[in-house]
C-alpha positions as CSV (number, residue, x, y, z in Angstrom):
1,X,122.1,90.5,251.1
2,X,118.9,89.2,252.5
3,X,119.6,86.5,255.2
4,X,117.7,83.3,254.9
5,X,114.9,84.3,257.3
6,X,114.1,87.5,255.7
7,X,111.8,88.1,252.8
8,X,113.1,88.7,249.5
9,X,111.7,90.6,246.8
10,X,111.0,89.2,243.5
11,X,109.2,90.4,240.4
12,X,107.9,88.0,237.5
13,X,106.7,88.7,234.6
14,X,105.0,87.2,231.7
15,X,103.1,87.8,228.6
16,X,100.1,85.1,226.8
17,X,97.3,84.5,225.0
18,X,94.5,86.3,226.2
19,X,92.2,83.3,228.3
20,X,89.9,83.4,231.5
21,X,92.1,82.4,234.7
22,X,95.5,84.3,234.1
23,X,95.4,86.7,237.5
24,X,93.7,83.7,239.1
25,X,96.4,80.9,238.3
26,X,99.2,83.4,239.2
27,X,97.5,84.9,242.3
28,X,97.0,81.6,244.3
29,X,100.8,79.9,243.1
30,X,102.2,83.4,245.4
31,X,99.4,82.8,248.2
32,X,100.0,78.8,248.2
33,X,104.1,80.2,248.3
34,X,103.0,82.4,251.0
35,X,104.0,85.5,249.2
36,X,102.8,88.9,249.7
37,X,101.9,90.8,246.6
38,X,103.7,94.8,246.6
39,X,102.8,96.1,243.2
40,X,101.1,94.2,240.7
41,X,100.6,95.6,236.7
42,X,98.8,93.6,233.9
43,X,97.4,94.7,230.3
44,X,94.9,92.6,227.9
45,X,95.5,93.7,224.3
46,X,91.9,93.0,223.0
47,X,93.5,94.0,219.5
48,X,95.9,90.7,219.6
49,X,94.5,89.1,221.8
50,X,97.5,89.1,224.3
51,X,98.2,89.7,227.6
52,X,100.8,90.9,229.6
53,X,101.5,91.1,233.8
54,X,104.0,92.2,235.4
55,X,104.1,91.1,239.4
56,X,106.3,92.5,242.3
57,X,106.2,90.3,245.8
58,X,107.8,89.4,248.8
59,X,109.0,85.4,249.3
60,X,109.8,84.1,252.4
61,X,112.8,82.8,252.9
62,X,115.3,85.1,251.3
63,X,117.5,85.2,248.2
64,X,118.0,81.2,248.2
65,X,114.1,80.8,247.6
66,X,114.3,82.2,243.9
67,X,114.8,78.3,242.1
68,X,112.7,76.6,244.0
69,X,109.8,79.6,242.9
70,X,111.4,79.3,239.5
71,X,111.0,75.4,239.4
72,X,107.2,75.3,241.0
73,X,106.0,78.5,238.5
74,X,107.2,76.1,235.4
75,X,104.1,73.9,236.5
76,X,101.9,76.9,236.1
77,X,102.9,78.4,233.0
78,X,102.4,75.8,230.2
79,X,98.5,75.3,230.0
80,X,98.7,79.1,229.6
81,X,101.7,79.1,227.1
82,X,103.0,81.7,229.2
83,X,106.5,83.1,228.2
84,X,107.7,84.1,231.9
85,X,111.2,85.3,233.3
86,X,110.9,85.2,237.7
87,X,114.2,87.2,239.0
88,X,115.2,88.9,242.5
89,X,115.0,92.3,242.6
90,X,118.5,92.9,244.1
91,X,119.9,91.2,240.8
92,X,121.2,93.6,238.9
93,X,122.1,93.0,234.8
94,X,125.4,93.3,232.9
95,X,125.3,96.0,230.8
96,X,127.8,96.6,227.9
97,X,127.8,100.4,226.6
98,X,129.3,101.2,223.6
99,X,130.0,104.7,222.7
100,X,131.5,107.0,219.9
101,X,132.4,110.3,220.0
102,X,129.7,111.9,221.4
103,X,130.0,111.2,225.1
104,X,126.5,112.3,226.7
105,X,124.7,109.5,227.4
106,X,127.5,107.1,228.6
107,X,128.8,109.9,231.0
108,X,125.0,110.0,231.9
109,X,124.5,105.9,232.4
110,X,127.7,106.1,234.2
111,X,126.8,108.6,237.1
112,X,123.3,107.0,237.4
113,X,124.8,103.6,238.1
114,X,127.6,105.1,239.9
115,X,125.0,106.6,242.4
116,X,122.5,103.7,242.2
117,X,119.3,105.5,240.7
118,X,119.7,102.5,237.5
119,X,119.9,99.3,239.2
120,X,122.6,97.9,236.3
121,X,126.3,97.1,236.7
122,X,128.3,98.4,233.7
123,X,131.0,96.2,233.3
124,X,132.5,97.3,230.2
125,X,132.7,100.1,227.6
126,X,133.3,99.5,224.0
127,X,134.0,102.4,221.7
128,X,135.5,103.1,218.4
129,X,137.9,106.1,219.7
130,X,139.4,106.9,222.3
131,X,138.0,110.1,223.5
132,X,136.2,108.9,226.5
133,X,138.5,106.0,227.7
134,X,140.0,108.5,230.7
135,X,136.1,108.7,232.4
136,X,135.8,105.2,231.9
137,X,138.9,104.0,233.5
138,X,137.9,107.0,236.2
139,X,134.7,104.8,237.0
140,X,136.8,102.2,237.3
141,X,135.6,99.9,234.4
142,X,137.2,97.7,231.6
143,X,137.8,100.0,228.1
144,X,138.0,98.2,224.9
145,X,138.9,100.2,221.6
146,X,137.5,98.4,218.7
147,X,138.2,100.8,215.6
148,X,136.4,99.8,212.5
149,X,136.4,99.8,208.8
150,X,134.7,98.4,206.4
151,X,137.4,96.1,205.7
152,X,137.5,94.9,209.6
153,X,133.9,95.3,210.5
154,X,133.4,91.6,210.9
155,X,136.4,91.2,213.2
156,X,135.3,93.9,214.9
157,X,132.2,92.5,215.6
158,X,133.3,88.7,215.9
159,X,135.5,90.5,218.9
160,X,132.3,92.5,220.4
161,X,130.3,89.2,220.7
162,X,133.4,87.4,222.6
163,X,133.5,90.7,224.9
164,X,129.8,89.8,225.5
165,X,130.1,86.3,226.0
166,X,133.4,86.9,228.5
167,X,131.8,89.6,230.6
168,X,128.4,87.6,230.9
169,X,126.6,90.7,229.5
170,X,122.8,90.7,229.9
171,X,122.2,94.4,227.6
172,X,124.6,96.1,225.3
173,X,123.7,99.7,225.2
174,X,124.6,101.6,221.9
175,X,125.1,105.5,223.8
176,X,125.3,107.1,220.7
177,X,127.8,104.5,219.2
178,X,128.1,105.9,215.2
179,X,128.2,102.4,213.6
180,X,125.4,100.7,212.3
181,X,125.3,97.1,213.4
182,X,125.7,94.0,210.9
183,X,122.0,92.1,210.4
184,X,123.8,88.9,211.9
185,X,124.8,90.7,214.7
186,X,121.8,92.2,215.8
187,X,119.9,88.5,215.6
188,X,122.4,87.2,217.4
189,X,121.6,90.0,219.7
190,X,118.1,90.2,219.5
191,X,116.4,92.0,222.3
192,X,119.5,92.5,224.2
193,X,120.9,95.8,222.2
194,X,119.0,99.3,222.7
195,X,119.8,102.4,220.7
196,X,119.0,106.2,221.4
197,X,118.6,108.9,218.3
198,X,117.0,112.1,218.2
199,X,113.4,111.6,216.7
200,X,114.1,113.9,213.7
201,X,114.5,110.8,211.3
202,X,113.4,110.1,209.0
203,X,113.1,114.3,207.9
204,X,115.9,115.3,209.2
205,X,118.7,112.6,208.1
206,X,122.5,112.9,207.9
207,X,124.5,116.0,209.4
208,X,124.1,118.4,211.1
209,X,120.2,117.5,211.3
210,X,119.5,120.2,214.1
211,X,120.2,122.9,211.8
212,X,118.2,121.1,209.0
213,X,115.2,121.4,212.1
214,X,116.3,124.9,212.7
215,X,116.0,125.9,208.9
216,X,112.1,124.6,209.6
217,X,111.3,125.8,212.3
218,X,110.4,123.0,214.7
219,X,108.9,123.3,217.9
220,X,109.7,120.3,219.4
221,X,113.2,118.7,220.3
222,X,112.9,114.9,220.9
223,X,114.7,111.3,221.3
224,X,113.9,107.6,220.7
225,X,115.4,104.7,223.1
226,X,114.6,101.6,220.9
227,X,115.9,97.8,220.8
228,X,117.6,97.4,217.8
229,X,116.7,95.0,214.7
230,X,118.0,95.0,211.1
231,X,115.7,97.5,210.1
232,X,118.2,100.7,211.1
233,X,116.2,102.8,213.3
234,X,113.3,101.3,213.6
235,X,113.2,98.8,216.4
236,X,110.2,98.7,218.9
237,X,110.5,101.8,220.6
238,X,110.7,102.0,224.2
239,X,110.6,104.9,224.9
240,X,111.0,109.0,223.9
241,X,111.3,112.4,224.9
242,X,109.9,115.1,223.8
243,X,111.2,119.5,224.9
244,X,109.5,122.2,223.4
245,X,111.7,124.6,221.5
246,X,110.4,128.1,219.5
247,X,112.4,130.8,217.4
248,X,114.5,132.1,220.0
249,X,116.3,128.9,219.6
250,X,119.8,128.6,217.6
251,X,120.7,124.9,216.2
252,X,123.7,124.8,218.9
253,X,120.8,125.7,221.4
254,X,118.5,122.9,219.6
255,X,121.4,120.2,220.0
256,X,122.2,121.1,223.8
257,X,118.8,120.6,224.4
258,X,118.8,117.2,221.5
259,X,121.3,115.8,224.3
260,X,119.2,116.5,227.3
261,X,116.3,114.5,225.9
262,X,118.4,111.5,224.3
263,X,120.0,111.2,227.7
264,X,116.3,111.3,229.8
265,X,114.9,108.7,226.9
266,X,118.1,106.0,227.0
267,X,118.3,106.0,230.8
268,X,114.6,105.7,231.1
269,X,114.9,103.0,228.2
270,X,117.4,101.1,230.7
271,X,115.7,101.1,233.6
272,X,112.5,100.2,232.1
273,X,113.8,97.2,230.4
274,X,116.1,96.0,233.5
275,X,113.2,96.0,235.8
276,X,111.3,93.8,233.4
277,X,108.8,96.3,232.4
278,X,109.2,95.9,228.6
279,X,107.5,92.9,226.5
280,X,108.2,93.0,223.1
281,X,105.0,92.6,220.4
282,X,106.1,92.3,216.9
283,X,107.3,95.9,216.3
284,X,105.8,97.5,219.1
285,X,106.5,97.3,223.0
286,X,104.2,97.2,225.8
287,X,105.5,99.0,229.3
288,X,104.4,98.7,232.1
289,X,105.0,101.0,233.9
């Protein structure tokens, strides 16, 4: 924790209209704040006419400085109908994970917060079996089995969205979770959910879709991090992962390697999106990077 002399970093960011005085308006509110710019990214979408900026600085003043910057920034952002979030960069977001059977990703997300190279928290795990509750109680983190059927599907979820609301969640994280999400669930989570799936679909769909790829021959092994809507699987995409593969390749080898690149995409999906680097556009995403 910063003391209250020290400089605290901060990154804002904020997407707009495309208009003449963006950098400038933003620029001098940090210089009049007396904040030194680190690392500044920004993108004009001549197409939509949009823009998008994300900024990382130092404040003076430490930690306690962040409302008073949130409270003097809400000056600056209307004339430019600027949608804005301003946050420390020591915060570090809730994240829910919920997993099925398949347990590659979470034990992934796991270690990287474990170690610190994803600045999250997870601060539960929600899965529909059991398999993995041992390495989540190892980690030392809340374990909720939520079976489901059709017939208990909306308790299920009625119970997820409590879990959420009690643990303050910021993300929920679907680490290969096998159930496909109500369409009233994911508006009530719009934005906040993100999914990973091997980027076979739509050709390869249903079981065992590595040996469907083996049976044609692909060259290339791939994954998709997305945020999930109601249209299954087709969320703005985040971002993917592509390995190349060749003959020598059996389907078990194809799905070891599947799991490699579905891990890479979702943590890099995570990160991206907790450091603020992902604006939604309609169906598409712009990150910067």
């Amino acid at each position: 924790m910063a003391s209250s002399s020290s400089p605290a970093e901060h990154v804002l960011t904020l997407d707009c209209p495309e208009s003449p005085g963006i950098v400038h308006a933003v620029s001098l509110f940090l210089v009049e704040q007396g904040c030194d710019i680190i690392d500044n990214q920004q993108f004009g979408d001549r197409r939509d006419g949009h823009f998008f900026m994300r900024v990382r600085f130092a404040a003076p003043g430490g930690e306690d400085v962040t409302q008073a910057l949130r409270r003097d920034f809400a000056a600056v952002a209307p004339p430019f109908a600027m949608r804005w979030h301003l946050e420390p960069v020591s915060a570090r977001p809730r994240v829910l994970v919920m997993v099925s059977r398949y347990g590659h990703c979470l034990n992934d997300l796991l270690f990287r917060a474990r170690s610190g190279d994803l600045p999250i928290d997870v601060v539960a795990v929600v899965s529909n079996h059991r398999d993995h509750q041992a390495l989540v109680e190892w980690h030392d983190i809340p374990f909720f089995h939520m079976p489901v059927t059709a017939a208990t599907k909306p308790e299920v979820e009625a119970q997820l969205l409590d879990t959420v609301a009690s643990f303050d969640v910021d993300l929920v994280v679907l680490a290969r979770y096998m159930q496909v999400l109500s369409d009233d669930l994911c508006r009530k989570l719009a934005g906040r959910v993100i999914n990973i799936h091997h980027s076979f679909l739509p050709s390869f769909k249903g079981a065992k879709p590595y040996h469907q790829a083996h049976d044609r021959g692909v060259k290339l092994v791939g994954a998709t991090a997305h945020y999930v809507t109601a249209d299954l699987d087709e969320g703005p995409i985040i971002a993917q992962e592509v390995i190349d593969v060749d003959h020598s390749h059996t389907p078990d080898d194809l799905a070891a390697i599947g799991r490699d690149a579905e891990s890479a995409a979702l943590a890099r999906a995570v990160r991206w999106h907790c450091e603020g680097r992902v604006f939604v556009q309609g169906r598409r995403t712009v990150v910067l990077r």
